[in-house]
MINUTI-508209 format. One line per 3 residues: number of its first residue (from 1); their letters; for each residue x, y, z of C-alpha. Coordinates in steps of 0.001 Angstrom, whole numbers, plus 500000, padded with zeros to 6 digits. Example, Ala and Ser with C-alpha at 12.3 -4.5 7.8 and 13.67 -1.06 7.14 Angstrom:
BEGIN
1) AS) 512300:495500:507800 ~ 513670:498940:507140
***
This chain:
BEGIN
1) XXX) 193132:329602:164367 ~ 195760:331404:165363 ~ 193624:334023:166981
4) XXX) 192107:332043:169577 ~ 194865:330599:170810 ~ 195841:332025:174349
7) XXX) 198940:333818:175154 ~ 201603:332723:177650 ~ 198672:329805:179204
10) XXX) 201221:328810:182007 ~ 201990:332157:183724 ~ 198478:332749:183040
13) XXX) 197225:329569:185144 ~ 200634:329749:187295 ~ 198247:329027:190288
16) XXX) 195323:327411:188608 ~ 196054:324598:186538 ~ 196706:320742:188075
19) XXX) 200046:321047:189846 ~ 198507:323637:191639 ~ 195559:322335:192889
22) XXX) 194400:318746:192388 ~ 191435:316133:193487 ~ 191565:312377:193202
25) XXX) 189656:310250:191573 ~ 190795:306300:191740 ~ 189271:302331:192885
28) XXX) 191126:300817:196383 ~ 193605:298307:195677 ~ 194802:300002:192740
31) XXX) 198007:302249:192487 ~ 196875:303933:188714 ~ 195000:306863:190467
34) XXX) 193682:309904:188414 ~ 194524:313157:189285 ~ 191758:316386:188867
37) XXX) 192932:319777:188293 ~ 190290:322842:189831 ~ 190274:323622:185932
40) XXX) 188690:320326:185193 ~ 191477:319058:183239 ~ 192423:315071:184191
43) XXX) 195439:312947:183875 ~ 196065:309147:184622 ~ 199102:308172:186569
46) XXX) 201733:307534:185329 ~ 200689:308849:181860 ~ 202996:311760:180815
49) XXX) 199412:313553:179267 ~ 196693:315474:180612 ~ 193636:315776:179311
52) XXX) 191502:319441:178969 ~ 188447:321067:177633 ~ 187915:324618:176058
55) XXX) 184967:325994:174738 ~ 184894:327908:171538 ~ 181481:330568:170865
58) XXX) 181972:330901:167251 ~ 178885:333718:167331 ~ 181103:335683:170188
61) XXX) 184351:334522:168355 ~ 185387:333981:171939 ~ 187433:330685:173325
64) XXX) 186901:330187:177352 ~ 189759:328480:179093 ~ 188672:327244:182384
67) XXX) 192517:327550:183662 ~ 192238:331090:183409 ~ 189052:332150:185627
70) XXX) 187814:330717:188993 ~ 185549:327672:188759 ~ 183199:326013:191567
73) XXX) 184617:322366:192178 ~ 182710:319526:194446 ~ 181547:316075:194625
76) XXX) 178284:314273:193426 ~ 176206:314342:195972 ~ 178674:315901:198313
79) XXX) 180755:313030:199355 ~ 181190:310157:196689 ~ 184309:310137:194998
82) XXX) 182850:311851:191547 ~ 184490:315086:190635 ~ 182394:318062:188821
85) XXX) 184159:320997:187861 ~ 181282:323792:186664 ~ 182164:327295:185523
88) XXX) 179420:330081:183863 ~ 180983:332663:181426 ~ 178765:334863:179614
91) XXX) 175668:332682:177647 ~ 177813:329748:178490 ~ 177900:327119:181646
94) XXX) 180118:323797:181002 ~ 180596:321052:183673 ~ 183193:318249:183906
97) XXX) 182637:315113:185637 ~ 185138:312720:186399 ~ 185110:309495:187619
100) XXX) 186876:305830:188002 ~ 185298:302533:187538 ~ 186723:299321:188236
103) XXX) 186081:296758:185305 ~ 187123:293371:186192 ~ 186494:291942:183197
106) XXX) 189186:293759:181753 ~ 190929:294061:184881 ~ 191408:298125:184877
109) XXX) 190672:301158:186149 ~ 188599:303019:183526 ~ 188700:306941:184084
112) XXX) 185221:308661:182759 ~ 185158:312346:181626 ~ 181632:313825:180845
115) XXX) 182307:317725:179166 ~ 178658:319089:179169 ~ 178244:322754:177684
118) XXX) 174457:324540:178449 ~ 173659:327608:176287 ~ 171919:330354:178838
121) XXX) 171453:333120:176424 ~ 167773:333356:174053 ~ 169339:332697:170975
124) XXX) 170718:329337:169200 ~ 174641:328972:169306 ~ 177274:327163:167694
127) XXX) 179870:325780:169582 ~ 183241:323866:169657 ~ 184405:321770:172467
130) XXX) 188038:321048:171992 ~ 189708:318559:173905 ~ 193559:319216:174456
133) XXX) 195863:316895:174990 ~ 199204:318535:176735 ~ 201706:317362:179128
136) XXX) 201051:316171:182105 ~ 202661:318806:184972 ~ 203039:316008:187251
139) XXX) 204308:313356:185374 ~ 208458:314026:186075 ~ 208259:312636:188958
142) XXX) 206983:309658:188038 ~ 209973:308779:185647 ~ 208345:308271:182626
145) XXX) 209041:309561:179125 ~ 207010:312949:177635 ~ 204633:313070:174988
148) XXX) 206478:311467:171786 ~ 203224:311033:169674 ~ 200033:311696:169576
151) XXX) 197541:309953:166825 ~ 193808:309867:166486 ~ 192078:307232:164425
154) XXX) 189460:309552:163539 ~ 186975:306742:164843 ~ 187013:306240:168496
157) XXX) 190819:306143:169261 ~ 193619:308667:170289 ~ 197058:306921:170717
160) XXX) 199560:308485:172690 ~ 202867:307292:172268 ~ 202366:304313:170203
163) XXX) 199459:302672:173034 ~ 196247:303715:172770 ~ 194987:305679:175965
166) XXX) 192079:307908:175200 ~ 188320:306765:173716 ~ 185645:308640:172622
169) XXX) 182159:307727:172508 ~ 181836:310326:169463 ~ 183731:310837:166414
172) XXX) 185718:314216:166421 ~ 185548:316347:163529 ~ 189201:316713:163717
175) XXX) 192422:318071:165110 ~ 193670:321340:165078 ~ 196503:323398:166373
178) XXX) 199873:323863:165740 ~ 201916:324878:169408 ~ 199580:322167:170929
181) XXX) 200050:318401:170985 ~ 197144:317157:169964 ~ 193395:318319:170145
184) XXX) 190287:317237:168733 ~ 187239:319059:167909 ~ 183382:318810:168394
187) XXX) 181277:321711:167071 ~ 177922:321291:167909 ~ 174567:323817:167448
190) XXX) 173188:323899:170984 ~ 169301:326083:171137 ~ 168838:328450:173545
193) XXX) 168559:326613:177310 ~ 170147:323429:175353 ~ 172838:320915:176422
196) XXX) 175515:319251:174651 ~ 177773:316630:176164 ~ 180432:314657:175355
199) XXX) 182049:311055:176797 ~ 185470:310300:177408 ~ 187446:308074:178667
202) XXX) 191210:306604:179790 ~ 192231:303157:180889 ~ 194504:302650:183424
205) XXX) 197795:300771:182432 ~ 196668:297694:184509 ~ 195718:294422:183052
208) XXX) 195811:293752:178995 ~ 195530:296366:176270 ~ 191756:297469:175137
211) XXX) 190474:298956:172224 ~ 186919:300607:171547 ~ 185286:297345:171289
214) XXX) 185994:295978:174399 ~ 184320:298963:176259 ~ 181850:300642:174393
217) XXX) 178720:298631:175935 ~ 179392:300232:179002 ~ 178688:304152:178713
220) XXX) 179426:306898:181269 ~ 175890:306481:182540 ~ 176323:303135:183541
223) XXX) 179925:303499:184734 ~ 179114:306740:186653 ~ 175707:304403:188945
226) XXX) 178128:301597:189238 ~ 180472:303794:191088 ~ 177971:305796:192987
229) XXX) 176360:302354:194241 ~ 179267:301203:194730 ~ 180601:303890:197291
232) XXX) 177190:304586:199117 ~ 177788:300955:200043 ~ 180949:300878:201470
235) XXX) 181132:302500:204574 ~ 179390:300403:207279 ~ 178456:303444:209769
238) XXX) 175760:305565:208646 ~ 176020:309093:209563 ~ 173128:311172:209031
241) XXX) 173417:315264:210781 ~ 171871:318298:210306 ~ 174911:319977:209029
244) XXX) 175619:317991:205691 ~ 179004:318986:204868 ~ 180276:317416:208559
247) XXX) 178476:313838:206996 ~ 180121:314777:203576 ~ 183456:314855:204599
250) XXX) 183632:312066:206676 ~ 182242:309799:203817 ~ 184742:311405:201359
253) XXX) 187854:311542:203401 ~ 187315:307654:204126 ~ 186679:307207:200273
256) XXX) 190338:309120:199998 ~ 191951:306772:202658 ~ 190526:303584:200653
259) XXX) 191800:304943:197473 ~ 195120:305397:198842 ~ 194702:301758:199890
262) XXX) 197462:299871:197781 ~ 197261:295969:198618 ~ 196657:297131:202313
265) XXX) 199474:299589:202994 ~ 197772:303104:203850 ~ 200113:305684:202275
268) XXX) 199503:309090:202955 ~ 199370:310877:200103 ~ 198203:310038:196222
271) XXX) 201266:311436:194362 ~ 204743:311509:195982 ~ 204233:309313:198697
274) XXX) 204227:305966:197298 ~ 205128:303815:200264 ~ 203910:303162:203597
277) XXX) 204519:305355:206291 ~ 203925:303915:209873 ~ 203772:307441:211207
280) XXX) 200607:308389:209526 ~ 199464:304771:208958 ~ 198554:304432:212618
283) XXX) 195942:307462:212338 ~ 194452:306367:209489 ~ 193905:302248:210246
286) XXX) 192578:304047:213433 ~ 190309:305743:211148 ~ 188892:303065:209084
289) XXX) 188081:300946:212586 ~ 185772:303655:213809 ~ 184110:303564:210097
292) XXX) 183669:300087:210552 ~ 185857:298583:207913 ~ 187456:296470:210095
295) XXX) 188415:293579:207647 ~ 190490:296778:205727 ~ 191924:297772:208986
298) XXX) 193382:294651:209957 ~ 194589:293847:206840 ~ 196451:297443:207229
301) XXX) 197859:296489:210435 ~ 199976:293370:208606 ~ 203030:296496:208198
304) XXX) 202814:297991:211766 ~ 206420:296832:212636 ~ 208727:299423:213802
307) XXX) 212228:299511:212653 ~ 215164:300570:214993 ~ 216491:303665:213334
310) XXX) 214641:305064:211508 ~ 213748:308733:213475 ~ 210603:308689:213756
313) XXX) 210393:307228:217379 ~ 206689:307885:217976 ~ 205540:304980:216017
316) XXX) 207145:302556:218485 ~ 204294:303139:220405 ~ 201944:303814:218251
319) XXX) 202628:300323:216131 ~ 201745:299003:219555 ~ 198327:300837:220179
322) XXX) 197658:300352:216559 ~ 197337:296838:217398 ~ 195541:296830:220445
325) XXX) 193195:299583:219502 ~ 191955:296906:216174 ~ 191766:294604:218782
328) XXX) 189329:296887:221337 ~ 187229:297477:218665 ~ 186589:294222:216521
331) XXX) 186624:291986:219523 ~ 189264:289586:217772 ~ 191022:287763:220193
334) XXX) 192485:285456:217845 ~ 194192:288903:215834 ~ 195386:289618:219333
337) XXX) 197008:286605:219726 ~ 198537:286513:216513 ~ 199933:290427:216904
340) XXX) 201069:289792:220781 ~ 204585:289107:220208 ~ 205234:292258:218147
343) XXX) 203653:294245:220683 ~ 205921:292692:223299 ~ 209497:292886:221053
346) XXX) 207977:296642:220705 ~ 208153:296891:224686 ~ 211265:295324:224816
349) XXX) 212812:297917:222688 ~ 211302:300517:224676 ~ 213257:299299:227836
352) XXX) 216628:298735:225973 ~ 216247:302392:224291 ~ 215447:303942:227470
355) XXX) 218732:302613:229196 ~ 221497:305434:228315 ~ 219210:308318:229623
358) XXX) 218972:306616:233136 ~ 222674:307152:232582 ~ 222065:311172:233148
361) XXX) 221809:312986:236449 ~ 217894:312724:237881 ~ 217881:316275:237422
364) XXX) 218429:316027:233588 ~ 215335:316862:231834 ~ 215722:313627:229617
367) XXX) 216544:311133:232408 ~ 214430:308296:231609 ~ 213146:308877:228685
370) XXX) 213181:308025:224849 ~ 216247:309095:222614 ~ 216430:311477:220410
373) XXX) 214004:311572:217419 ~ 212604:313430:214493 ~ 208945:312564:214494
376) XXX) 207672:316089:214607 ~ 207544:316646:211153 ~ 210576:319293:210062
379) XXX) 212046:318924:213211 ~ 215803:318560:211649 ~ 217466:318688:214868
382) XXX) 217076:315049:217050 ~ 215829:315945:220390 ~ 213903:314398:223651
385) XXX) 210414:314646:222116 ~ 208036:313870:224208 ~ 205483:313505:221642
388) XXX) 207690:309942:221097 ~ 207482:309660:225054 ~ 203183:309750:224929
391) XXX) 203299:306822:222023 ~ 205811:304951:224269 ~ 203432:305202:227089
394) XXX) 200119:304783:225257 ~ 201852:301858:223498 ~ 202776:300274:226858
397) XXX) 199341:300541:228767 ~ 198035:298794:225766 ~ 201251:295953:225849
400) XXX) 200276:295454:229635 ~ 196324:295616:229221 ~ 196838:292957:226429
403) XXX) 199137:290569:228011 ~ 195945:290702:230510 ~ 193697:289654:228290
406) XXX) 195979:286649:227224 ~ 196767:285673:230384 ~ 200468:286827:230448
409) XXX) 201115:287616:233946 ~ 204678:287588:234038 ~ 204914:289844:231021
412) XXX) 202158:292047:232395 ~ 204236:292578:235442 ~ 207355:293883:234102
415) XXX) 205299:295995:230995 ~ 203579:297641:233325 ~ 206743:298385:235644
418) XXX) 208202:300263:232539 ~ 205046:302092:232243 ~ 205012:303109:235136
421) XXX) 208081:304137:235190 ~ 208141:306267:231582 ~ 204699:308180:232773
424) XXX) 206416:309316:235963 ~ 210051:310498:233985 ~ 207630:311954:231607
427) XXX) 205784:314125:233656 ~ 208998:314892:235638 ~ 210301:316042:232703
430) XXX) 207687:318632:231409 ~ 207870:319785:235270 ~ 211815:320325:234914
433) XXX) 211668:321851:231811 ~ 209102:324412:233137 ~ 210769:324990:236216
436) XXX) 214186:325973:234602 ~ 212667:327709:231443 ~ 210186:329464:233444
439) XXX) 207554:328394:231646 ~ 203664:328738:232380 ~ 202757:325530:229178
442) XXX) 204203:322606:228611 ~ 207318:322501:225938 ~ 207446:320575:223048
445) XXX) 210670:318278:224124 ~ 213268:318402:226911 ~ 216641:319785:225550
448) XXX) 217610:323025:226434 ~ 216030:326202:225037 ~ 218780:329208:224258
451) XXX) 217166:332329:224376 ~ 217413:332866:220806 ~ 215689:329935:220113
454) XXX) 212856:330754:221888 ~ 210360:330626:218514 ~ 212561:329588:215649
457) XXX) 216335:328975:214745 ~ 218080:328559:211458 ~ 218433:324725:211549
460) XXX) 214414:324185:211253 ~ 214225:323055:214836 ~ 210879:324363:216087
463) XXX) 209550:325836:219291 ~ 206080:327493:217901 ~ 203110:326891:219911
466) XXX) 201579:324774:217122 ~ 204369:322222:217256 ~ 204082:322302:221151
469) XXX) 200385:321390:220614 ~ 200979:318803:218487 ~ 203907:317201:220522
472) XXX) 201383:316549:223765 ~ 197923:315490:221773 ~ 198289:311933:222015
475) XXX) 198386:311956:225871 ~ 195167:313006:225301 ~ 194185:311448:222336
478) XXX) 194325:308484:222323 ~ 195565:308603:225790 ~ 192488:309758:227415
481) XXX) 190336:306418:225887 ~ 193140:304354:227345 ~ 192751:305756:230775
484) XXX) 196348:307508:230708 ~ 196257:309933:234072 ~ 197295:313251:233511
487) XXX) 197499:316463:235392 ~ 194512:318156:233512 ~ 195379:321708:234741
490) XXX) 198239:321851:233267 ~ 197410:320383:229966 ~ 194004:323023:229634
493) XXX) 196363:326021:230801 ~ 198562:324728:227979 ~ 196416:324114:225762
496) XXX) 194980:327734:226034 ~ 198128:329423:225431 ~ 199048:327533:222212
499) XXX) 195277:328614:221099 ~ 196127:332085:222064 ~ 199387:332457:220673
502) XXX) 199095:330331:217194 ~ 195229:331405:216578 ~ 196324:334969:216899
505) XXX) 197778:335195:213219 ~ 194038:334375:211773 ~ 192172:336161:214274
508) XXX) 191728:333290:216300 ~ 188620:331993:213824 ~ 189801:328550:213966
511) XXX) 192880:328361:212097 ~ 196201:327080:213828 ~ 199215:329070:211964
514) XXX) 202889:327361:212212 ~ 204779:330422:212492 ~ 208031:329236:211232
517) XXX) 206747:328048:208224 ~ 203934:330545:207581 ~ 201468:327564:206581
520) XXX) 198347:326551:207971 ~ 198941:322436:208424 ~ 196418:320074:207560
523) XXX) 196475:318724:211237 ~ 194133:321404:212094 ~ 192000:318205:213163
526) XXX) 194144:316498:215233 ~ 195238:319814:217102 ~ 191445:320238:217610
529) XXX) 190610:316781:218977 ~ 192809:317098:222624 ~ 190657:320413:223311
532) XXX) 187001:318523:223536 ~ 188580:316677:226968 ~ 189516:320260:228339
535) XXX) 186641:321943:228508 ~ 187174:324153:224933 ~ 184771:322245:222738
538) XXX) 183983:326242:221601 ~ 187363:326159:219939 ~ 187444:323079:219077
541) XXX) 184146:323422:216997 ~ 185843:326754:215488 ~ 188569:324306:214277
544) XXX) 186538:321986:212212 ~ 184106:324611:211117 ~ 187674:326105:209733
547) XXX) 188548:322846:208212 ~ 185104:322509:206322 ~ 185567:326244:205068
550) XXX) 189507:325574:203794 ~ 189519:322680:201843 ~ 191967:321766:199517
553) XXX) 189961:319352:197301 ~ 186398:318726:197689 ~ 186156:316830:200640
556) XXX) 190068:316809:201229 ~ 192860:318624:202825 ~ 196718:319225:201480
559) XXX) 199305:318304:204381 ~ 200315:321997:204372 ~ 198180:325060:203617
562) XXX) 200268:327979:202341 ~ 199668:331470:203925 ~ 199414:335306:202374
565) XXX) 198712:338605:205036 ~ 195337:339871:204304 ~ 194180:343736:204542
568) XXX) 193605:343398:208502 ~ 197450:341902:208712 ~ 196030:338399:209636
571) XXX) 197442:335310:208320 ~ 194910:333598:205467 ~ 195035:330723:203233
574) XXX) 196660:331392:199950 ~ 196489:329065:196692 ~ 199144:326787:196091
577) XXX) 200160:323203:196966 ~ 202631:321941:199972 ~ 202222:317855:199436
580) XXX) 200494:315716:198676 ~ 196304:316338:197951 ~ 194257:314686:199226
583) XXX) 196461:313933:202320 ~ 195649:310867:204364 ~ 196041:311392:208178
586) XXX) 194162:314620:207379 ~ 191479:312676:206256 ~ 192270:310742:208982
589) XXX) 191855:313116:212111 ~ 188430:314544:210520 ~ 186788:310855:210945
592) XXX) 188263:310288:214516 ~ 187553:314009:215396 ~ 183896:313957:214275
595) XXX) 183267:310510:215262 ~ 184611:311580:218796 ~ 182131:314430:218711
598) XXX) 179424:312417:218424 ~ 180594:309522:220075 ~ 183288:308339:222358
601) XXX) 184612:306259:224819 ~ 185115:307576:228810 ~ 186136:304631:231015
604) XXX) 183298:302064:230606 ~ 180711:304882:229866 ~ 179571:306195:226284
607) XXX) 179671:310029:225881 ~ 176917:311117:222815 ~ 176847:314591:221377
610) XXX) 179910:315772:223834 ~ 181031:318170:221113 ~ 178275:319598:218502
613) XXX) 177258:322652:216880 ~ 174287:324085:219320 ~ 171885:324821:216304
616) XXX) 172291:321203:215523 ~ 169690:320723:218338 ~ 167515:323424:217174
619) XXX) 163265:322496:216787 ~ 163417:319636:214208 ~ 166625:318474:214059
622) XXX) 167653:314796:213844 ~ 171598:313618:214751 ~ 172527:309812:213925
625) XXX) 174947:307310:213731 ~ 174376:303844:212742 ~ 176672:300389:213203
628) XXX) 179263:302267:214496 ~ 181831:300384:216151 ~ 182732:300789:219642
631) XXX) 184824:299575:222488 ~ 181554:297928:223828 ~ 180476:296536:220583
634) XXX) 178690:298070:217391 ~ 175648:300640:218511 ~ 173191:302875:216810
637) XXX) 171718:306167:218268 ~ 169510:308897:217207 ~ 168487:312117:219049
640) XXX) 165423:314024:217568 ~ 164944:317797:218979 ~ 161488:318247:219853
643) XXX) 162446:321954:221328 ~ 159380:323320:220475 ~ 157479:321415:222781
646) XXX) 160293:321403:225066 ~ 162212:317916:224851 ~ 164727:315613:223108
649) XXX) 164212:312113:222335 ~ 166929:309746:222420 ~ 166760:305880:220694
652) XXX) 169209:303407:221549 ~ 170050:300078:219503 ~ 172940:298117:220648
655) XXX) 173307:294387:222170 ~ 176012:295330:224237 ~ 175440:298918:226033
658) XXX) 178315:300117:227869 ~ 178469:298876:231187 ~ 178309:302353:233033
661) XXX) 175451:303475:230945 ~ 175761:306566:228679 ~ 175851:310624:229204
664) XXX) 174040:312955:226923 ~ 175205:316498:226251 ~ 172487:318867:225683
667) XXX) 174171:321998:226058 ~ 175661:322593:229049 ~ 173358:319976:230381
670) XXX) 174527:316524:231335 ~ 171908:313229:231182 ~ 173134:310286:232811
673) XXX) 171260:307258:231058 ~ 171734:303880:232455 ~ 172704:301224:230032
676) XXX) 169765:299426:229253 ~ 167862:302545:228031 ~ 165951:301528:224507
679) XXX) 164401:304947:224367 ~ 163822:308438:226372 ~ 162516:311638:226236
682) XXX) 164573:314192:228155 ~ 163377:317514:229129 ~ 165484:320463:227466
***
């Protein structure tokens, strides 16, 4: 036994195992999620273990330890929230599948684990599964004590620390080990092209202990079409394009978002953020509208209430479009009602905190506008951002639009004055800034610049062109769909040089580098989405082809990609983790980007495939979207290349078509369709 043992496992799998690099498996509404490691080893939070699976050839006298080679890691079926990590080594191929169930009857979370080992060679084999039971790498942080005990029934039960929390549909023939907690082991003879699997499987700690009675009627079969019915059910829109990972992601990154869905706070990130964040929050209720779930959405937007003091500035505003935005696209007028006067004490604070900067000279950069804030992520020095100045606005338009709708005149009036009034100091601003910097782009906030701080400085406050990026994207998205005017020119010259200067360290193939922190972020998206309303969908397309090629988990995204220089001195992704996996407003900006692309609001027209791949309108190819929510009301579209006989056909389904009709993008080609348009056939 001692032979097969491996040697120094941990610096072995330093970047391999599950604090490295980790999926999610979980049911919304429940906080015990289960965390997937690229090795196909699982653990349950908050349980201190983790579970693993080796393979033993006792013919080769060889043990395989998925933590130590590269494996292939995806989803069933591409996008449902079923994990299967597959490696091939030799005569051998294994697969792990992992899943979670809901069982109300017991009122848990039941984790599945399917190990299934396929001999490839010509002759019969005899093998040994071993399932190890270890520490869990993550669980410090949840403040919980380590593994004390571990105990196996030899039946159907492993106890781990006096509670049982691991079944097993088969006996095992036994432990064995000595530097290891616990493991059991299956030895099985498997012929030539044969299959062995085995079932396993962890309750969550919710709801009343179990034992191997109360779930042994429902197998991992069962379980594992529950879920997948389940999930293919649960997004309203149906997206169907030629290009499956673009569908594939958006299903799974709104799976991620509803996972992280505890009790209706949206929280980021699986692991280490466990609370609502208002910040991100916005993004991601945005997200689930435009998916349809508006019932989920709503319920979300019960927490956007902004808190004096707190730093992050920006979601002032953005509590306030949060609001109106669920309102533009359900049609509730009674949620309006009911959210009004938190959109109007929002405004209110607006105007008091905008009173000491009218207290500067009118040259000042910052007369007029927002305090100081943090809300560019790292930013450790407060300054004037004006990222916090575009919510403000954005969250005032939609103050004064609703007090409109509910008949608020008086309010109306002086909302919109203080619009009015923060888009002009705004845009003053970015003009003074320029001026005196003598800058060509806009800058990221309006305190002065030293010449050393040009890029970077010591105390983390950043000037990189990716920060500057982010700081103005709202004013285009969302600001754009709330008719926010803006000099254009300026923001596309801007916008060019940030490409230029950030997409320079990856040889400008779609990545946006933070130079400061020599990490690819996982807002890729959301830097993407301002570039399809300035004339660079090209780039913008080379962002979220990026995004499909880097992702962190199948169908997910980290919140910071880490970086290593490559033999042509360009900056590519490197393994490692920087936060939480999946991340939410990752997931977040690939829905609103995509659905954007395909769909979007422009004043009280409907813009359809503004921002595609141009093969996805090659001879045969269909692009749809069904039930998907707009500000018009739900519609349903599909365009069907006919190329080689030279046309597109385009059918409509909606009861309320957009008042200015619709324009189709066929290329460079623009088709203005009026509104009641059923179907057409347009000439390529």
């Amino acid at each position: 036994m001692k032979k097969i043992e491996p040697k120094n496992w941990e610096e072995i799998a330093e970047h391999k195992g599950m604090d490295k690099a980790r999926g999610l498996a979980g049911w919304e509404g429940s906080c015990d999620r289960t965390f997937i490691g690229k090795d196909g080893s699982f653990a349950v939070y908050p349980y201190p273990f983790r579970l693993s699976f080796w393979i033993y050839d006792r013919h080769a006298d060889r043990l395989y330890t998925p933590e130590t080679f590269e494996t292939q890691w995806r989803l069933v079926e591409g996008g449902y929230p079923v994990t299967i990590i597959s490696w091939k080594n030799g005569d051998i191929e294994a697969s792990t599948t992992i899943f979670s169930w809901l069982d109300e009857k017991l009122g848990k979370v039941l984790t599945y684990a399917r190990e299934s080992v396929t001999n490839t060679g010509k002759k019969d084999k005899e093998v040994s599964v071993y399932a190890v039971i270890r520490e869990n790498p993550l669980y410090p942080k949840w403040k919980v004590e380590g593994i004390k005990t571990v105990e196996y029934d030899s039946d159907h039960t492993v106890t781990i620390n006096g509670v049982a929390r691991l079944f097993l549909d088969e006996r095992a023939d036994g432990p064995f080990g000595k530097d290891i907690k616990g493991c059991l082991s299956f030895t099985r003879k498997i012929p030539a092209a044969g299959t062995e699997s085995l079932d396993f499987m962890v309750p969550s700690r919710e709801g009343k202990p179990i034992n191997f009675n109360d779930i042994k009627d429902l197998g991992f079969d069962e379980a594992l079409d529950l879920t997948i019915a389940f999930w293919k059910e649960r997004i309203p829109v149906k997206l169907v394009l030629p290009d499956k990972r673009y569908s594939d992601c958006f299903y799974s990154s709104l799976y991620y978002i509803l996972i992280m869905n505890e009790q209706h706070k949206l929280y980021p990130g699986p692991y280490e953020y466990v609370s609502l964040f208002l910040h991100d929050a916005i993004d991601m209720d945005n997200a689930l509208d435009k998916a349809g779930l508006k019932e989920e959405a709503r319920d979300s937007t019960d927490y956007f209430d902004y808190k004096e003091g707190g730093g992050y500035v920006d979601e002032l505003g953005g509590s306030i479009f949060g609001l109106y935005e669920h309102y533009r696209l359900s049609g509730d007028l009674e949620f309006l009602e009911g959210a009004y006067p938190r959109m109007k004490s929002a405004c209110e604070l607006i105007k008091k905190l905008r009173v000491p900067q009218f207290g500067l000279p009118k040259e000042d950069p910052s007369y007029g506008l927002l305090p100081k804030g943090v809300s560019q992520d790292n930013f450790k020095i407060p300054a004037h951002l004006y990222v916090d100045n575009w919510w403000a606005i954005i969250g005032l338009k939609a103050a004064y639009e609703s007090a409109l709708v509910l008949g608020h005149a008086e309010d109306a009036k002086w909302i919109r004055s203080e619009y009015d009034s923060l888009h002009s100091s705004t845009i003053s601003s970015i003009e003074k800034v320029m001026k005196k910097e003598g800058l060509s782009f806009m800058p990221g906030f309006a305190d002065y610049w030293p010449e050393s701080m040009r890029i970077i400085d010591r105390e983390h406050r950043i000037l990189g062109d990716a920060q500057m990026a982010w700081a103005h994207r709202p004013a285009l998205f969302p600001g754009q769909n709330m008719g926010i005017p803006l000099p254009m020119k300026l923001f596309e010259g801007s916008y060019r040089h940030y490409w230029k200067n950030a997409g320079k360290f990856s040889g400008h193939d779609g990545g946006w580098f933070v130079e400061y922190e020599k990490v690819f972020w996982g807002y890729n998206f959301k830097l993407a989405h301002p570039l399809i309303y300035l004339g660079m969908e090209d780039i913008a397309l080379k962002n979220i082809e990026w995004g499909l090629e880097h992702q962190s988990c199948p169908g997910g995204w980290m919140e910071a990609i880490p970086s290593k220089i490559n033999e042509k001195g360009l900056r590519e992704v490197s393994e490692g983790v920087i936060g939480d996996v999946p991340h939410g407003w990752s997931a977040a900006h690939y829905v609103l980007l995509l659905r954007d692309m395909i769909l979007r609001e422009d004043g009280q027209k409907l813009l359809l495939l503004s921002c595609i791949p141009e093969q996805w309108m090659d001879d045969g190819k269909t692009v749809s979207i069904s039930n998907a929510p707009t500000y018009f009301g739900n519609m349903t579209f599909k365009a069907e290349s006919f190329r080689s006989k030279g046309f597109l056909r385009l059918t409509i389904d909606t009861k309320t078509p957009p008042p200015g009709g619709y324009i189709l993008f066929m290329g460079k080609k623009k088709v203005e369709i009026p509104p009641q348009t059923k179907t057409l056939d347009i000439v390529f």
